[in-house]
C-alpha positions, 0 to 999 in steps of 0.5 A, spaced: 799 687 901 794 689 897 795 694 891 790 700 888 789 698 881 790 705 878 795 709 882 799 702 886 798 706 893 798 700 898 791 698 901 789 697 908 782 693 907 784 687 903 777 687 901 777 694 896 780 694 889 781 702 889 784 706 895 780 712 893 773 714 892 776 718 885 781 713 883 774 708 883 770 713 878 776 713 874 778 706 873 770 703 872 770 709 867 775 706 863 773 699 864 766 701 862 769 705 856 773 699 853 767 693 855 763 697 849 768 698 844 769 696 838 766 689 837 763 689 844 758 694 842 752 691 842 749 695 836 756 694 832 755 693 825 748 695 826 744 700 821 738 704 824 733 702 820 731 710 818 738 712 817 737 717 812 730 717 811 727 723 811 721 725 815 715 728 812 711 734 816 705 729 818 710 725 821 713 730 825 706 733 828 705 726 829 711 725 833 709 732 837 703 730 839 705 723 842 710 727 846 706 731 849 700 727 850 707 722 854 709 729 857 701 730 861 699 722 863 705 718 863 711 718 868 718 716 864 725 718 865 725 725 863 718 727 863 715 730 869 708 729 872 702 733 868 699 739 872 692 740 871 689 746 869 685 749 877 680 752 871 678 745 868 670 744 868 667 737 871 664 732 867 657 734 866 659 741 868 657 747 863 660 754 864 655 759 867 658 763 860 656 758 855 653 761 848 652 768 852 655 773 847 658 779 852 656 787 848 661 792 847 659 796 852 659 791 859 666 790 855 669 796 856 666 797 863 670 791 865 676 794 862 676 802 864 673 798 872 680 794 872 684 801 870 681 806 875 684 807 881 678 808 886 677 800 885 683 799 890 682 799 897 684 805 900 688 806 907 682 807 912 679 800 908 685 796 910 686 798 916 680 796 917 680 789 914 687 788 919 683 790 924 678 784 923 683 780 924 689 783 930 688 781 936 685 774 939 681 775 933 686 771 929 686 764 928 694 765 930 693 768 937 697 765 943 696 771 948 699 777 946 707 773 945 710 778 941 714 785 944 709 791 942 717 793 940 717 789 935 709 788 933 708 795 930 712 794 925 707 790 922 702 795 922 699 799 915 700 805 920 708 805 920 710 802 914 706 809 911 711 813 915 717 810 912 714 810 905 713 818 907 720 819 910 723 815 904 721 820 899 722 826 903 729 824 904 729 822 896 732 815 898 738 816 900 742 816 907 743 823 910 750 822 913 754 818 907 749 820 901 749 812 899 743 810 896 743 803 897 741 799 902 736 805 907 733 804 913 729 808 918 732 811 924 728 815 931 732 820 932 730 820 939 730 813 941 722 811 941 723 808 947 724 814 951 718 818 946 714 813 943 714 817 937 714 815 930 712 822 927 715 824 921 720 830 924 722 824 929 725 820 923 730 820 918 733 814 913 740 812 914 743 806 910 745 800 914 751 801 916 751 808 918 745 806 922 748 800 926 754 805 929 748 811 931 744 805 935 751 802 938 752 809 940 745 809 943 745 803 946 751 805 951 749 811 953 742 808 955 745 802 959 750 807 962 744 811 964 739 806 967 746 802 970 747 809 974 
């Protein structure tokens, strides 16, 4: 029989030289190890030619720019595609801004419109904008396939009301005081009431949720059941 060349294990295939996916790494390991000892080596007795020759500081910028040009055109090992800017102008296309300098005064206007708050969209316009595109207005639309259950969860309308009852609450749970991990609960479940008002809700942790809502659930199918 057949033996592994490294641990001696009998060989069922006759054609393997190792008995294992391990015992083939390491022996190859070896085996190229010792081909490029010593004289086998192929730069053995060999000097570079720049051993010991101080680069000056133009060679130095030299060798940067050459690698960076290689890191944006070319595709070696070890250099990754170059991405080109989205902003980069076409040829023969000049910026509408070109040898226009702008004042001091339309500077500041710019900056003190980009910190006001009023510049940002308020509720109602969100709303709005989401209104536009509800419905089989969107692009998306397959005729109404989502529970009305799960659909109001992704309305403007109830995340106010959670973000409200977070901060009432303060963020924490109101059964186990944790401060992790908080989630919104009906006190009275909204499909009985269908009621996401601020008094119907409360902020429990995950854990703390999932047991009032087990505990929810089986009166409510004992009574549908009766």
């Amino acid at each position: 029989m057949k033996k592994c060349k490294l641990c001696n294990k009998e060989l069922k295939n006759w054609q393997k030289k190792y008995c294992s996916r391990n015992c083939a790494n390491k022996g190859n390991s070896e085996q190229n190890s010792e081909s490029k000892k010593g004289k086998n080596n192929p730069m053995y007795g060999k000097v570079a030619w720049n051993k010991g020759i101080p680069r000056t500081l133009e060679q130095k910028l030299e060798h940067s720019t050459k690698m960076k040009e290689s890191y944006k055109t070319k595709t070696k090992k070890g250099f990754q595609k170059g991405n080109k800017t989205k902003t980069q102008y076409r040829k023969g296309h000049t910026s509408l801004y070109k040898g226009k300098k702008m004042s001091k005064e339309f500077c500041k206007k710019v900056t003190e419109g980009k910190l006001k708050s009023e510049y940002k969209h308020s509720l109602e316009t969100k709303i709005k904008q989401k209104k536009q595109k509800l419905g089989s207005k969107n692009f998306n639309w397959r005729g109404g396939v989502t529970l009305e259950n799960r659909s109001r969860f992704n309305t403007l309308e109830w995340r106010g009301v959670t973000k409200k009852c977070r901060e009432r609450d303060n963020y924490t749970c109101q059964k186990c005081n944790k401060k992790r991990s908080i989630e919104v609960h009906h006190i009275i479940p909204w499909r009985i009431t269908k009621d996401d008002s601020l008094d119907n809700l409360v902020t429990l942790c995950k854990s703390c949720h999932l047991k009032i809502e087990i505990k929810l659930n089986k009166k409510y199918y004992e009574r549908t059941k009766k």
